[in-house]
VMD Tcl script that draws the C-alpha trace (Angstrom):
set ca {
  {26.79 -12.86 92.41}
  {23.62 -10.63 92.83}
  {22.61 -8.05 90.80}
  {22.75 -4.39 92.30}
  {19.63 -2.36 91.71}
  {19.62 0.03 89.37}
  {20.49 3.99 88.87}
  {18.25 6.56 86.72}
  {20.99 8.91 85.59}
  {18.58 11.17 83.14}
  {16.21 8.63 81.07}
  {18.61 5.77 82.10}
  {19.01 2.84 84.10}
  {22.66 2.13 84.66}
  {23.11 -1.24 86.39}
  {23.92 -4.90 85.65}
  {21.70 -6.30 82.99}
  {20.93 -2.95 81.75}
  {21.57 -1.08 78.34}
  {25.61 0.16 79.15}
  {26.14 3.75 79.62}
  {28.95 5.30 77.72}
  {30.36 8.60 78.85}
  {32.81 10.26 76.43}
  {35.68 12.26 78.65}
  {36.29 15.37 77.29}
  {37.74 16.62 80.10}
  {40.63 19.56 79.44}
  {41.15 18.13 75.64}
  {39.05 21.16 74.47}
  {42.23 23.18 74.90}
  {40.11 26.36 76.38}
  {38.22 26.51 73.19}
  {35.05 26.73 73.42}
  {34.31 25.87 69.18}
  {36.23 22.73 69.75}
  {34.41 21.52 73.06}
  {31.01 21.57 70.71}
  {32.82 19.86 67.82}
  {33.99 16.80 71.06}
  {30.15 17.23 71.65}
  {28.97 17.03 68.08}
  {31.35 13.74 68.23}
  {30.14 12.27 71.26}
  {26.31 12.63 70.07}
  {27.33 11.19 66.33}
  {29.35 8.14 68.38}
  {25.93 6.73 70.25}
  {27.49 8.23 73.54}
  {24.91 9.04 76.29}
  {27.00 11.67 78.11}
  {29.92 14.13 78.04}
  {32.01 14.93 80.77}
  {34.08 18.17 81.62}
  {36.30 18.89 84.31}
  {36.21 21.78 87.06}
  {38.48 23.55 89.17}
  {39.00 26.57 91.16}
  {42.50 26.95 90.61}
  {43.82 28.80 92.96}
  {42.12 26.37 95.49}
  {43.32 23.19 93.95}
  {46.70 24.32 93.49}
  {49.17 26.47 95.25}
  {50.52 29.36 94.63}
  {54.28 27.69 94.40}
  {52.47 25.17 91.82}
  {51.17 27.91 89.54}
  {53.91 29.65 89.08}
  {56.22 27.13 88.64}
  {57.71 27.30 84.55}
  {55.71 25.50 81.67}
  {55.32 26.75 78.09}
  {52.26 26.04 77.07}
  {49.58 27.75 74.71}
  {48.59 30.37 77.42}
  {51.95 31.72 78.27}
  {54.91 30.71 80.77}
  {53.89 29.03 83.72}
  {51.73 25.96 84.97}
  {49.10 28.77 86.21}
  {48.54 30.16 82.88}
  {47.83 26.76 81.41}
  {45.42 25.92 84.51}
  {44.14 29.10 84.07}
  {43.69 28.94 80.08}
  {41.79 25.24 80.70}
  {39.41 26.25 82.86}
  {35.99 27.06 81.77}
  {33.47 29.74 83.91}
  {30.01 30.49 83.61}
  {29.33 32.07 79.86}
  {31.05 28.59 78.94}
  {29.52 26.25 80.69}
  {26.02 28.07 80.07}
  {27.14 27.67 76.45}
  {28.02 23.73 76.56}
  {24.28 23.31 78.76}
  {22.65 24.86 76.11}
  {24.49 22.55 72.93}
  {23.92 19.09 74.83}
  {20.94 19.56 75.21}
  {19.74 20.98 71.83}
  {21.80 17.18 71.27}
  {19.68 15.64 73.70}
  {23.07 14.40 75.51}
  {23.94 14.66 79.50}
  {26.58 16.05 80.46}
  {27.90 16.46 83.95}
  {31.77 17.42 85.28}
  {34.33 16.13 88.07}
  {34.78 18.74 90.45}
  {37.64 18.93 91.85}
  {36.87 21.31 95.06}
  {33.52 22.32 97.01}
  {32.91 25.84 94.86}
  {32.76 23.96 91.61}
  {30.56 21.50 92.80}
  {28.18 24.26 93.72}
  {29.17 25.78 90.51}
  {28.19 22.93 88.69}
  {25.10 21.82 90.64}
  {23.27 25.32 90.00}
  {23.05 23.39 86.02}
  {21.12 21.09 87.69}
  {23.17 17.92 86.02}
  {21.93 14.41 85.74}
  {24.67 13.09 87.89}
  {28.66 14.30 89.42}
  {31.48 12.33 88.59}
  {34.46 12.22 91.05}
  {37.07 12.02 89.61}
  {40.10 9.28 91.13}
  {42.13 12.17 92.72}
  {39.66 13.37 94.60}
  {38.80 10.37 96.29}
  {40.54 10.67 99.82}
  {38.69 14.22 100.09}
  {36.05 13.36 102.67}
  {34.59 17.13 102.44}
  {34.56 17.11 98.81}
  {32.68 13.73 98.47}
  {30.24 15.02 101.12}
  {29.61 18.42 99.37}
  {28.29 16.16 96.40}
  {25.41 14.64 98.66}
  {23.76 18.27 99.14}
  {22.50 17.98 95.64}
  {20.59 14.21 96.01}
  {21.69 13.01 92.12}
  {24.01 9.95 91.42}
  {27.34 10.16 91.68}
  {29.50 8.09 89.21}
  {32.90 7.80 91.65}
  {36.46 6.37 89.56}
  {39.05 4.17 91.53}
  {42.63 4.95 90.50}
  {45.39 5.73 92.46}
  {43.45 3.43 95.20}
  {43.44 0.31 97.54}
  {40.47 -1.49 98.25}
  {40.39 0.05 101.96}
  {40.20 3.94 100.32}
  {37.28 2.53 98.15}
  {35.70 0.98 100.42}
  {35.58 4.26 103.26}
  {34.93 6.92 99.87}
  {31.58 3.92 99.50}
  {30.78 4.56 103.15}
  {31.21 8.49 103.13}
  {28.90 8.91 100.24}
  {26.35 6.61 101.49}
  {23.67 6.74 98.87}
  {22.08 4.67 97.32}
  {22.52 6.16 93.75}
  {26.28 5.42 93.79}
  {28.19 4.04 90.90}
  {31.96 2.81 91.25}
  {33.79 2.56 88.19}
  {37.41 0.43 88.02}
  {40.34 2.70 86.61}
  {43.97 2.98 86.05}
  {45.35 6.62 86.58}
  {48.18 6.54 84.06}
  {48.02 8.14 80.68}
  {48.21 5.99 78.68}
  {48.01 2.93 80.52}
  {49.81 -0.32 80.06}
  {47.53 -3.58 79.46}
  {49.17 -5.65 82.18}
  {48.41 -2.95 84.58}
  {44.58 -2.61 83.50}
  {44.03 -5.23 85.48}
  {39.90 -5.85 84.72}
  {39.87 -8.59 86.96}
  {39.06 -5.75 89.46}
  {36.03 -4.92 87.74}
  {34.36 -8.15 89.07}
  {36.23 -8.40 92.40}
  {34.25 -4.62 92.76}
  {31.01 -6.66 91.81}
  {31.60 -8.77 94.26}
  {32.79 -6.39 97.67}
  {29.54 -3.61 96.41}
  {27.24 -6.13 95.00}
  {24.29 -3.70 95.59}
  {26.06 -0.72 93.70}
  {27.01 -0.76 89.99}
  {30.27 -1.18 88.80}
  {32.03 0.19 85.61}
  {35.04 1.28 83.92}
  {36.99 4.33 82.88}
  {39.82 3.19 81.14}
  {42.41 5.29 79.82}
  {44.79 2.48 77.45}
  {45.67 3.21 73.96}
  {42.65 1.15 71.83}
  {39.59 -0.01 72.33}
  {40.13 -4.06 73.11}
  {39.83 -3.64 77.33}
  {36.94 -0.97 77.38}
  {35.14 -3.67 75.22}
  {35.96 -6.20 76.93}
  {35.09 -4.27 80.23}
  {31.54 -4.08 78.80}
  {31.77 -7.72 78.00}
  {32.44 -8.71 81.37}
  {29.38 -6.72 82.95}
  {31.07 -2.94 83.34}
  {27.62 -0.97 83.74}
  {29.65 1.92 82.53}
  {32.36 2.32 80.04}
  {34.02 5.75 80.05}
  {37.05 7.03 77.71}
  {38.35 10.41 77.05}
  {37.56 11.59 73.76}
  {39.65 13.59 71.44}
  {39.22 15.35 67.77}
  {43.14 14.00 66.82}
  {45.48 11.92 69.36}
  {48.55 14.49 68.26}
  {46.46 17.82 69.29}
  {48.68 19.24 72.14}
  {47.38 18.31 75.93}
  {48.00 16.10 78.28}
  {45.48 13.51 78.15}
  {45.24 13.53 74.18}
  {47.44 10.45 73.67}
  {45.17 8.62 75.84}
  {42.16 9.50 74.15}
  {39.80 7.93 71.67}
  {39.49 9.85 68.13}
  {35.81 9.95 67.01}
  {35.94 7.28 64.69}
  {36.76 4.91 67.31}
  {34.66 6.09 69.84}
  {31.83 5.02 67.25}
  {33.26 1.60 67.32}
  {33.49 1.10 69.98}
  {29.67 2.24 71.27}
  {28.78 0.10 67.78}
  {30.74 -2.69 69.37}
  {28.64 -2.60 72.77}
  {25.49 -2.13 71.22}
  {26.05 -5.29 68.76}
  {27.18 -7.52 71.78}
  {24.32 -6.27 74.22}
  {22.04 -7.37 71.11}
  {23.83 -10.89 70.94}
  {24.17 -11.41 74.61}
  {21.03 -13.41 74.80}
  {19.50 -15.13 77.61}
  {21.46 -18.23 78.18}
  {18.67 -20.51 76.77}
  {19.48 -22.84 74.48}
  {17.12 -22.95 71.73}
  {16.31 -23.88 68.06}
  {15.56 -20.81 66.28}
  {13.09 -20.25 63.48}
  {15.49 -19.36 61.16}
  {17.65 -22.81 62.02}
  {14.62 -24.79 61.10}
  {15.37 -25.11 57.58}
  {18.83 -25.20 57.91}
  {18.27 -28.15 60.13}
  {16.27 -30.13 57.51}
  {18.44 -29.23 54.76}
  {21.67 -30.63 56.70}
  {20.82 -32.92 59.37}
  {20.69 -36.35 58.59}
  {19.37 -37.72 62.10}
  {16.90 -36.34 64.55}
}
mol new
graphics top color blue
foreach p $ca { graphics top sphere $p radius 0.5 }
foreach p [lrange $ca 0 end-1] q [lrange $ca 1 end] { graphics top cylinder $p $q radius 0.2 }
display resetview
């Protein structure tokens, strides 16, 4: 299998062989709060992560009007427009969340969902996009990306190989990254599937591959990293039982820190592949060794 080249998203490389690149999701598990999205911030930077990421809609775009006004209590008031509505962020908050990463000296970048908030988004002048799985049948939308020339980190749920492989050819840039996913929240481990991760390797093998993986624990996104996932991605969370949709499968902050503590350790014991005797064997060696 040959190694795809690498992609400078901010100060770094993402690519096989190189450091891995964790992304903390906080996506909508802010809850419209603006104190809490810098707390998921302040918990991403204390975790190791090396990036944040938000999500963006124009609602009344993305959805219809026979969607938003369909009945759901929720925190904002009656119906599924008011919680849409309550989520979403605009410019005095996202000016607000450029300023605290980087005072943290963290990325942070969102999936935008339709062509305004990519514009929207791209006058922050981001280290990267991220498209999120949904969004990637929309031709127009992964096109609108390509105005601004910065990577685009692109997940795979909800997808055959033949949808991958034409979103790969519409983008057409070299500073692609396809992560493996599983839309469900939470997902089951027999439907993880990481096996994919490497059969990605091996249909893109000059574009990185990683993983966004949205299971309850930590075992598969480690194990992802383990098996050469470039990028490891989980949604984040202050408490699993806060009310949202995507809290339960989320990563508290404790665990996020083990698991970036559980990369970093393996990347450091990873190794070459050479066998050797190492210094610190030496006296071992002529301690226990009775032959040779």
């Amino acid at each position: 299998m040959s190694s795809p080249k690498s992609v400078r998203i901010g100060k770094h490389l993402v690519g096989h062989g190189q450091r891995t690149f964790v992304i903390a999701e906080i996506g909508i598990n802010h809850n419209g709060s603006l104190d809490t999205t810098k707390k998921l911030i302040d918990a991403a930077v204390d975790s190791g992560c090396d990036a944040v990421k938000f999500q963006k809609r124009t609602v009344d775009v993305v959805y219809t009007a026979e969607e938003l006004a369909k009945p759901r209590e929720n925190p904002f008031g009656a119906t599924n427009g008011d919680l849409k509505r309550g989520l979403e962020f605009g410019k005095k908050e996202y000016t607000e969340i450029d300023k605290h990463c980087k005072s943290h000296d963290i990325l942070w970048s969102a999936s935008c969902w339709d062509e305004a908030s990519v514009d929207f988004i791209g006058a922050f002048d981001v280290s990267f996009f991220k498209i999120a799985s949904a969004s990637l049948t929309d031709d127009n939308l992964l096109r609108r990306h390509l105005k601004y020339n910065k990577p685009v980190i692109l997940s795979t749920g909800m997808s055959d190989m033949a949808q991958v492989e034409h979103a790969a050819e519409v983008l057409d840039t070299d500073d692609l990254v396809i992560l493996h996913c599983t839309s469900t929240y939470p997902s089951k481990p027999e439907e993880l599937n990481l096996e994919v991760i490497n059969t990605l390797r091996r249909r893109f093998p000059k574009i990185p591959v990683g993983y966004s993986g949205h299971e309850v624990g930590l075992g598969p996104s480690f194990a992802a990293a383990a098996m050469g996932a470039c990028v490891i991605e989980r949604h984040l969370t202050l408490d699993r039982s806060m009310w949202g949709s995507d809290q339960s499968a989320s990563v508290e902050p404790g665990g996020m820190k083990r698991l970036v503590d559980y990369i970093r350790e393996f990347e450091a014991s990873r190794g070459d592949g050479v066998k050797v005797v190492y210094d610190s064997e030496v006296p071992i060696r002529k301690k226990l060794r009775r032959v040779g």
